[in-house]
C-alpha positions as CSV (number, residue, x, y, z in Angstrom):
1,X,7.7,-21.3,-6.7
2,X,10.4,-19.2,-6.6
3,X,11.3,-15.4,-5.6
4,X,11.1,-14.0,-8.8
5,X,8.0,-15.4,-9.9
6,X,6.3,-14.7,-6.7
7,X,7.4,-10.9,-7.0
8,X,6.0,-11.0,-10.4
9,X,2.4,-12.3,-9.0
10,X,2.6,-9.9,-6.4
11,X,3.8,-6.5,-9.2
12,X,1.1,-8.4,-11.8
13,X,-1.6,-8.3,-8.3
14,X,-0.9,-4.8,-7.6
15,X,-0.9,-3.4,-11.2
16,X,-4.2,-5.2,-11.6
17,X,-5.7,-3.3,-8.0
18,X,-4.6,0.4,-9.1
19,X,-6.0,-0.3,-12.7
20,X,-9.3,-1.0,-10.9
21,X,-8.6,1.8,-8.1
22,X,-7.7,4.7,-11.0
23,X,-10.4,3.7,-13.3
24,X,-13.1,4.3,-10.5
25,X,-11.5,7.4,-9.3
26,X,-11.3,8.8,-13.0
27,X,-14.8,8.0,-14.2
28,X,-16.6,8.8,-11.1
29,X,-13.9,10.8,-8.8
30,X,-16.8,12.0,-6.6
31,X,-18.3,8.4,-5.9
32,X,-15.2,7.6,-5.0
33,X,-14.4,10.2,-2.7
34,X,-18.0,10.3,-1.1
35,X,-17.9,6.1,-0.7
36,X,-14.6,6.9,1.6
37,X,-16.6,9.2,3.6
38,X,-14.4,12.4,1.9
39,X,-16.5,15.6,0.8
40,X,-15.0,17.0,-2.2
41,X,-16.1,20.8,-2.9
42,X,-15.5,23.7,-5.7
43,X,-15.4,23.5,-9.5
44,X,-12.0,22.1,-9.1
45,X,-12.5,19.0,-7.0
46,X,-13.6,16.4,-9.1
47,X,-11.0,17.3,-11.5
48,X,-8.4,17.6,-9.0
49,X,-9.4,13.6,-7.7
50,X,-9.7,11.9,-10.8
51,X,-6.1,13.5,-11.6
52,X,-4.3,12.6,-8.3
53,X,-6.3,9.5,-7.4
54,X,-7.0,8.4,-11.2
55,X,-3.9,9.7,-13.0
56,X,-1.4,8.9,-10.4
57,X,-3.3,5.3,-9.8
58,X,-2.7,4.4,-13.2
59,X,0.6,5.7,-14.1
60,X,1.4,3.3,-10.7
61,X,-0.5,0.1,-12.3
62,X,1.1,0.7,-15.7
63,X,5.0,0.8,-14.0
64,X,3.7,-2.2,-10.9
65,X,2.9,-4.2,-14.6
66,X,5.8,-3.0,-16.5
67,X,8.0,-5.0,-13.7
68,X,5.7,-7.9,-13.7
69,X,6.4,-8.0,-17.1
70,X,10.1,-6.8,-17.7
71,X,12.7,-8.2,-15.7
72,X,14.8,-5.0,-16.3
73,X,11.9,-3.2,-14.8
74,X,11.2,-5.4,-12.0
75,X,13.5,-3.4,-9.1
76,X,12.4,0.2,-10.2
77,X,9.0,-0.8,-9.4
78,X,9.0,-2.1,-6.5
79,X,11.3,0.8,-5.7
80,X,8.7,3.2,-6.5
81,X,6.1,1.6,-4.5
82,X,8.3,1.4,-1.5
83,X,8.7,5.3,-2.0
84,X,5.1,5.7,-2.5
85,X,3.5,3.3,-0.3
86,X,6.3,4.5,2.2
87,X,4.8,8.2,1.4
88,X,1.2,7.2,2.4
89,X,2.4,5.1,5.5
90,X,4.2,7.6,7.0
91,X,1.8,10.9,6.4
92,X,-1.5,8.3,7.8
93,X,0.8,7.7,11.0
94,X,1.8,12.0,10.7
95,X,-2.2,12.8,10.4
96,X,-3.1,10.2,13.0
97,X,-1.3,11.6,15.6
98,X,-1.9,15.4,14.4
99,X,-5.4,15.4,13.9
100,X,-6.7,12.1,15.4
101,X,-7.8,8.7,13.6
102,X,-10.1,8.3,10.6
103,X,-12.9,6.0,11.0
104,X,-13.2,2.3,10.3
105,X,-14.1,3.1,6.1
106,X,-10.2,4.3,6.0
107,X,-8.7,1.0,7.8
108,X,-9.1,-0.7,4.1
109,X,-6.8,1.7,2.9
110,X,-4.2,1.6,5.3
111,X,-3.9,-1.8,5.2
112,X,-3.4,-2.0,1.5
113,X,-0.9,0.7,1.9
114,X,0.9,-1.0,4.3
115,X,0.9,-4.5,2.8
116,X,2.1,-3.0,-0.1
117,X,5.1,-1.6,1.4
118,X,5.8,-4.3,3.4
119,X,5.3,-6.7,0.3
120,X,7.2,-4.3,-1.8
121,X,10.3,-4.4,0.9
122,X,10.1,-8.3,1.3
123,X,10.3,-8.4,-2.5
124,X,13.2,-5.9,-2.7
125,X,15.2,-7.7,-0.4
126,X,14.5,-11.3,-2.2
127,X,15.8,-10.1,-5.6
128,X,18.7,-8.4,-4.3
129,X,21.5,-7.0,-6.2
């Protein structure tokens, strides 16, 4: 199988986890928040999480698929989710060693985040310039 096909499985894989990821934060932003272990309070939370985690989860799934799909596409996304991924990575390590570690529920999280940064820099590199 070869590079590009494999970084088309993996955009197509990710696309397809923030579809299911912003759909559940959207429709039930406070099911999701509370299953993480994270109390959301005020008229404005729910609102505010099934924007940032909804919204933003599937404006990533519809550009992750848009490079699975479109080779011309293929580099910005996986750009963006080195950038965003990167984001995440580096403020969990930031808040881990301001205000301590989250507990075990969290760990799922960080790992996708990583693996999707590391994925998204393995793939980078393969499709070069």
């Amino acid at each position: 199988m070869s590079g590009s096909v494999i970084t088309r499985i993996f955009l197509a894989l990710v696309g397809l986890m923030f579809i299911a990821f912003g759909f559940w934060s959207l429709t039930d932003p406070l099911g999701m928040t509370s299953s993480l272990g994270v109390e959301v309070g005020g008229p404005n939370g729910a609102f505010e999480m099934a924007g940032i985690y909804g919204g933003v989860s599937l404006g990533a799934a519809a550009l992750s698929l848009a490079g699975a799909a479109m080779t011309r596409m293929t580099r910005p996304a996986l750009w963006f989710l080195v950038t965003y991924m990167g984001g995440y990575c580096f403020a969990r390590v930031g808040a881990w060693m301001l205000h301590g570690g989250p507990t075990s529920d969290f760990y799922a999280f960080i790992a996708f985040e990583a693996a999707v940064l590391v994925g998204a820099l393995i793939a980078l590199r393969a499709t070069g310039r």
